[in-house]
N, C-alpha and C positions, 0 to 999 in steps of 0.2 A: 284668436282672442277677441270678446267683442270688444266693440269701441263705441264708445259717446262723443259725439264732436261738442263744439261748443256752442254754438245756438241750440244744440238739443240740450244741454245740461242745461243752457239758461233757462230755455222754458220749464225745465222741469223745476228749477231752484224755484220759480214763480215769482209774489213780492219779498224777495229774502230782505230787501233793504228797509223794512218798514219795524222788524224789530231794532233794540237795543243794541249798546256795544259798538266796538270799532267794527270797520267790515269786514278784515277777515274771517273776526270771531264769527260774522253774521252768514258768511258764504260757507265757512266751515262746519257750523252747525246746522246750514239749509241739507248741506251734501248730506251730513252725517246723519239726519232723520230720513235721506231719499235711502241710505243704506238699511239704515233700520227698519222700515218700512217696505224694503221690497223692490221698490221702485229703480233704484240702480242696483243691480245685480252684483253679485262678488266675484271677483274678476274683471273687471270691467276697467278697461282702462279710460283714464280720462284724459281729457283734449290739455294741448302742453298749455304751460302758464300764459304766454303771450296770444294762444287763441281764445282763452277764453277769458281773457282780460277784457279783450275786446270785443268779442258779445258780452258780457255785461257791465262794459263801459267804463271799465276801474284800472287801477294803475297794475300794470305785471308783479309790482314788489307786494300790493295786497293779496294776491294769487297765492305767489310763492308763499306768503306771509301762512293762509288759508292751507296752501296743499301740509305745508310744516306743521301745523296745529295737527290735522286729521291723519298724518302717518304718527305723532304722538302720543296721540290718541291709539292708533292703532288700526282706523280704519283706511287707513291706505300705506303701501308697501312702494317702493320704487326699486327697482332693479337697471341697471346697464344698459338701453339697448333697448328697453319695454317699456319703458315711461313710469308714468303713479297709475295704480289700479288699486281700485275701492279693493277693503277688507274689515275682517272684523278681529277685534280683540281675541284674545282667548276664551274670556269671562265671557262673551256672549256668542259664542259655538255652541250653545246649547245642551240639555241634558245626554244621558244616556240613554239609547231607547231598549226600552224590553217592549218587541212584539208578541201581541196577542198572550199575554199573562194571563193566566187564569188563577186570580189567588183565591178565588170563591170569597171575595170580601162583598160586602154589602152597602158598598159606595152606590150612592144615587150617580149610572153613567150616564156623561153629557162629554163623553169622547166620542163614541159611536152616534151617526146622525141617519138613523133607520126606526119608523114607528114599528108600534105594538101590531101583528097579524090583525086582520079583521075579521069575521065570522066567515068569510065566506070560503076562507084558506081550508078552514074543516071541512065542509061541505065539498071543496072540490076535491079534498082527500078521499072523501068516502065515495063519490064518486068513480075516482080514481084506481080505485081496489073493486067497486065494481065492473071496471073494465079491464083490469089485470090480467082474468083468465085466458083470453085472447092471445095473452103476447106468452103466454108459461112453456107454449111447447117450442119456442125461438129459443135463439141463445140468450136474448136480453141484449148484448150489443150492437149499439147503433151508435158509428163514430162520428155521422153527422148529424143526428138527432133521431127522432120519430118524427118519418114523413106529415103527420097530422099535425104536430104541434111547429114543424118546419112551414109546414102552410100557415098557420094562423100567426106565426110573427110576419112570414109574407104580410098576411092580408093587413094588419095591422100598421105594418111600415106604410103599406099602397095608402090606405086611409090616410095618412100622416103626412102623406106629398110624396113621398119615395116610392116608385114602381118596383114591386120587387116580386119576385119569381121565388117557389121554395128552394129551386136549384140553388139559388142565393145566400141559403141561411146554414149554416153551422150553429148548431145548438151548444151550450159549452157550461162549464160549473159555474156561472156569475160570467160579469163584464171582466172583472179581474183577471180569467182564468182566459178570456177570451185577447184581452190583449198582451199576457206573456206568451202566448201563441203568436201573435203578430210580432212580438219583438227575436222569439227564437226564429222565426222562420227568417224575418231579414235582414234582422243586425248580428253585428258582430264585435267583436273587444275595439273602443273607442269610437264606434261610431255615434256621431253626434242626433238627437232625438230632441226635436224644440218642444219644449211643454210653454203655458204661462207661467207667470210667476206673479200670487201663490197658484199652485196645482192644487189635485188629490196626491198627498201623502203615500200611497201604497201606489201609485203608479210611480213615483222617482225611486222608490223601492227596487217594483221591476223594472226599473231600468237600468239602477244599480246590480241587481243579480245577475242581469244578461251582459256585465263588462262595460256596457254603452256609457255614452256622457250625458249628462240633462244640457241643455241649453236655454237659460230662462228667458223669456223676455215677458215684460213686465205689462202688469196690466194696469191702467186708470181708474182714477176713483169712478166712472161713470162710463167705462167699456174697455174696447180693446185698442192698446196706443199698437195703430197699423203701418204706423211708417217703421217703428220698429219693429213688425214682424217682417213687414217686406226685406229693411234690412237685415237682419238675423234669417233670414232664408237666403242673402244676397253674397252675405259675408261668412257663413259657416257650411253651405250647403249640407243642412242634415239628410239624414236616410231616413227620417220619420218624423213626423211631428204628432203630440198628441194634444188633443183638443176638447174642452167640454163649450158649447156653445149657450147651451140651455138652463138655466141656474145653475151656474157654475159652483161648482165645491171649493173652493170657502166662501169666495165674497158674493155668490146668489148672482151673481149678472148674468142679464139675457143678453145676448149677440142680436143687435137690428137684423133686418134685411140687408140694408147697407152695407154694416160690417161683415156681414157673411158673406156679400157676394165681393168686397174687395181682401180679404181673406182666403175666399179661393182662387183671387185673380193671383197674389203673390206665392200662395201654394201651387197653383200649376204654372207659373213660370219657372218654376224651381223644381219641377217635376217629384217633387216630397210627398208621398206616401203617406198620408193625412189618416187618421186613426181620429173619430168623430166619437164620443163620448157621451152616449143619449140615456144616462144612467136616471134622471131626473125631469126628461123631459116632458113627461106626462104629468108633471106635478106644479100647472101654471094656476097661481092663485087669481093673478088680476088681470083679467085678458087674455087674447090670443098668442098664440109662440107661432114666430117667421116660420117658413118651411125648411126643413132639415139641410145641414148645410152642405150634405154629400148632394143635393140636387144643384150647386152651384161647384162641383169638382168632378174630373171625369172619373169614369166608372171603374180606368184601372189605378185611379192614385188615391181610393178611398177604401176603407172600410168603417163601417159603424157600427157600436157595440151596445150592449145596451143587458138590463136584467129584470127580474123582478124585487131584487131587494129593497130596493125605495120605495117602488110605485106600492108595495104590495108587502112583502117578508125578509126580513135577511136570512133568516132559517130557509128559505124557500132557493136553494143553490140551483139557478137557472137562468143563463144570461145568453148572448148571442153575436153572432158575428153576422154584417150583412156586407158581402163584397163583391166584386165578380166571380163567375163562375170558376175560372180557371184555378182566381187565387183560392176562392174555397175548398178545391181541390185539396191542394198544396196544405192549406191549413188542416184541414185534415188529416192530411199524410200526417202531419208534425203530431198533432193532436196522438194520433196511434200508438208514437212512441210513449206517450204519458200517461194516458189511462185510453179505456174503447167506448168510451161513452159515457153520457148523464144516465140516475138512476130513472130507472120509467116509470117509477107510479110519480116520482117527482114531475116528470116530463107530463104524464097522464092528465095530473092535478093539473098544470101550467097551460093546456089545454081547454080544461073547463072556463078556468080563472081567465083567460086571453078569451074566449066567449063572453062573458059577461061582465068585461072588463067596462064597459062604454056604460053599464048600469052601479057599476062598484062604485065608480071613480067620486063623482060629486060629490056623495058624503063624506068621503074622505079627503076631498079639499075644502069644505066647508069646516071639517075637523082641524083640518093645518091651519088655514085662514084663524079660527079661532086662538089655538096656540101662537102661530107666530103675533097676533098681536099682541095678546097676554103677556108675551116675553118681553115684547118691546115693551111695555104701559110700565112694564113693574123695573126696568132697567133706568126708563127716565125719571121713577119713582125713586127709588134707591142707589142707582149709581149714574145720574144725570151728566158728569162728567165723561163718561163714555159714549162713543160717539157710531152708528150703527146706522147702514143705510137700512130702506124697508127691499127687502128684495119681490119681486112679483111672481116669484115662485121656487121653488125646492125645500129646500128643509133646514138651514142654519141662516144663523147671522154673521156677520163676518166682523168686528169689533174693535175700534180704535180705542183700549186703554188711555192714550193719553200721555204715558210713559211706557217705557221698556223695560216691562217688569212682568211679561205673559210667564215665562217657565217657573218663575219665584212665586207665582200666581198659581201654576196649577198644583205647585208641592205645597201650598198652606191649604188649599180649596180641599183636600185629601184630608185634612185634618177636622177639617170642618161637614166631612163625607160627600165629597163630592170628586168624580175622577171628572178631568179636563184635558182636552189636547190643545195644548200649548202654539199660537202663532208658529215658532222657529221649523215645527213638524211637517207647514204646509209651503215650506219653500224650501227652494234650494241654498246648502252650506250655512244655513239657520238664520236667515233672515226673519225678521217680522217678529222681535220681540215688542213691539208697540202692540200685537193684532192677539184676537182669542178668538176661536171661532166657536160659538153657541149653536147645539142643536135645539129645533124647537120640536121634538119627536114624541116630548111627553106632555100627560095634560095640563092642563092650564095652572089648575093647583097646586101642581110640584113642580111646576118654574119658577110660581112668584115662592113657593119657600125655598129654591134653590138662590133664586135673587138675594130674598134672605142671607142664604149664608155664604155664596161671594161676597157681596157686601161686608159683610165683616172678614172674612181672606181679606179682601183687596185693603181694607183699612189697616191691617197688620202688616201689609207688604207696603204700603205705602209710609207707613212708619217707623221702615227699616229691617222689620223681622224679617228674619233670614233660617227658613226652617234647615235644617242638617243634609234630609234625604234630598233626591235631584231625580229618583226614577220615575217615568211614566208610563202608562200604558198605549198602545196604539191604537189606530182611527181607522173609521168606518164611513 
């Protein structure tokens, strides 16, 4: 079970004393927005009433006073034997999800956070068919990739600070595909997998399909809270952790140097199997990005994954695995039972594309630069009460509402044509109804009229409207 002591919940509560109300009220509703928000995870048991009385300097009967309000509330539970551990209501466990719906509706999507292909996706097609005949009298299967396109993500990682050899690379359908490979191969029913908290959404997925347990630990408004990963590697020993260091999907943070290298110092104390998440890294708008953070973890407690759906197409089903040799093997092996390979004119293209990557890329962050501004300018235009760091690179914004009204949010936004993934999607047990995460993927002009028409959702949900339906679609 994790645990919060008491000087850590007080920092986290911050100046709770500076609002209104008695204090209970004031430590119960600090807690109850740390639950909503993410920041204390569910589950999480918290320090008895007389320790953290006394980190934050109050009487035990206002504690007790505090814990009674928020298990009334709902968000905390006490059991025999376990103490109070944060929880949440029923009413905010979140919608139903339907993955990957295809109702052919003609909703402007800002659930999925992947731009439009660029010209050069065509060209490396045709390309690509020009070099097809070659491969026609093979079988076509290659369970670790095509040796040529295994080289050029080599050379690419090498370039990027990571030495890497093609021995190294496993080709695979997307990152996605790449790390339910890593989770089939080493977990098993219950074992525990540390992600942050918020994550990507379709990774608690797979790690809900493979039996395992997510273990969140939470991230800060301005990077990674490292004493609590150390402890939650200290206190749960998981089999794996998975990790995005590089505009992280949802809240855009970059991982320093710093935190990268005291992040692999508490992952390889803990000898955890670190799963590095480089789905975005190539999409730095302001500045340089640290060196990759498998060069700060050893070579057999890493693998790195990474695709072209971001940098480049989501239609373009081509991601990778870079680990040691041995385990590459092994992933392979596992790989075989699933399918025997990526298709090759795909791989072909992937090829060209990883060639003239270093010539692609500029305009296509001078294109996101553009958007992600636009988004921002027309947010603090229209819904100025929402509160949105600038991230220094990927593709969304990560968004404080203000209240806890993301999922009643995305079922009006539907009405108004607009699909949305809802806060509660990108954590674990549906936290972060406060949070909406915006992709900035489309142009400029069809964000500020998407602004538009949140703006008036958010005005109706804020007024009480309560649309009927509760379904959404799933993220990208």
């Amino acid at each position: 079970m994790r645990t919060v002591s008491g000087p850590q919940l007080a920092t986290l509560l911050g100046d709770w004393s500076e609002t209104g109300g008695p204090a209970y009220a004031r430590i119960a509703a600090a807690v109850r927005l740390l639950v909503l928000d993410g920041r204390l995870p569910l589950e999480t048991r918290l320090p008895g009433e007389r320790e953290l009385a006394t980190a934050l300097g109050v009487s035990r009967t206002t504690v007790t006073a505090a814990y009674d309000e928020l298990r009334t509330g709902g968000y905390a539970v006490s059991r025999q034997g376990s103490g109070t551990r944060t929880a949440l209501p029923p009413s905010r466990t979140g919608p139903t999800w339907t993955p990957w719906a295809a109702d052919g509706s003609d909703l402007l999507d800002l659930a999925h956070a992947a731009p439009e292909a660029p010209a050069e996706v065509r060209r490396a097609f045709d390309a690509a068919l020009d070099q097809l005949p070659r491969h026609l009298p093979g079988s076509g299967y290659h369970v670790f990739g095509l040796p040529e396109l295994r080289a050029a993500v080599a050379d690419r990682l090498t370039a990027r600070g990571l030495p890497t050899v093609p021995e190294q690379v496993l080709v695979t359908n997307g990152a996605q595909h790449a790390f339910s490979l890593v989770l089939q191969l080493v977990t098993g029913p219950g074992d525990r997998v540390l992600v942050e908290q918020p994550t990507y959404p379709n990774a608690l997925d797979a790690i809900g399909r493979h039996g395992a347990r997510a273990v969140p630990v939470p991230l800060a408004d301005d990077g990674w809270d490292l004493d609590a990963v150390a402890a939650a590697v200290r206190q749960t020993a998981p089999r794996l952790a998975y990790l995005m260091p590089d505009f992280h999907n949802p809240t855009g943070l970059l991982a320093s140097d710093g935190e990268r290298r005291a992040l692999a110092a508490a992952l390889t104390r803990g000898h955890t199997l670190t799963v590095v998440d480089e789905t975005l890294a190539e999409l730095s708008l302001d500045g340089p990005v640290p060196p990759p953070l498998a060069t700060y973890l050893p070579g057999d407690l890493t693998v790195t994954i990474g695709s072209a759906s971001k940098t480049l197409w989501g239609g373009l089903r081509i991601g990778w695995a870079r680990a040691g040799t041995a385990l590459i093997r092994r992933l392979a092996a596992v790989r075989a039972g699933v399918d025997m390979g990526s298709a090759v004119v795909e791989q072909l293209a992937m090829v060209e594309l990883m060639g003239g990557l270093d010539a692609l890329l500029p305009a296509r962050r001078a294109e996101l630069r553009v958007r992600r501004d636009a988004l921002l300018a027309a947010l603090a235009s229209r819904l100025p009460a929402w509160r949105a760091r600038v991230p220094a690179g990927g593709l969304v914004l990560w968004c404080d509402l203000g209240r806890p009204v993301s999922s009643r949010l995305v079922v009006a936004a539907e009405r108004h044509g607009i699909r949305l993934a809802a806060g509660p999607r990108f954590g674990v047990d549906g936290a972060f109804e406060q949070r909406l995460r915006l992709p900035y993927a489309h142009p400029a002009d069809v964000l500020a009229a998407a602004v538009d028409s949140l703006e008036q959702a958010f005005r109706t949900v804020a007024a009480g409207g309560r649309p009927a339906a509760d379904t959404v679609d799933a993220v990208a």
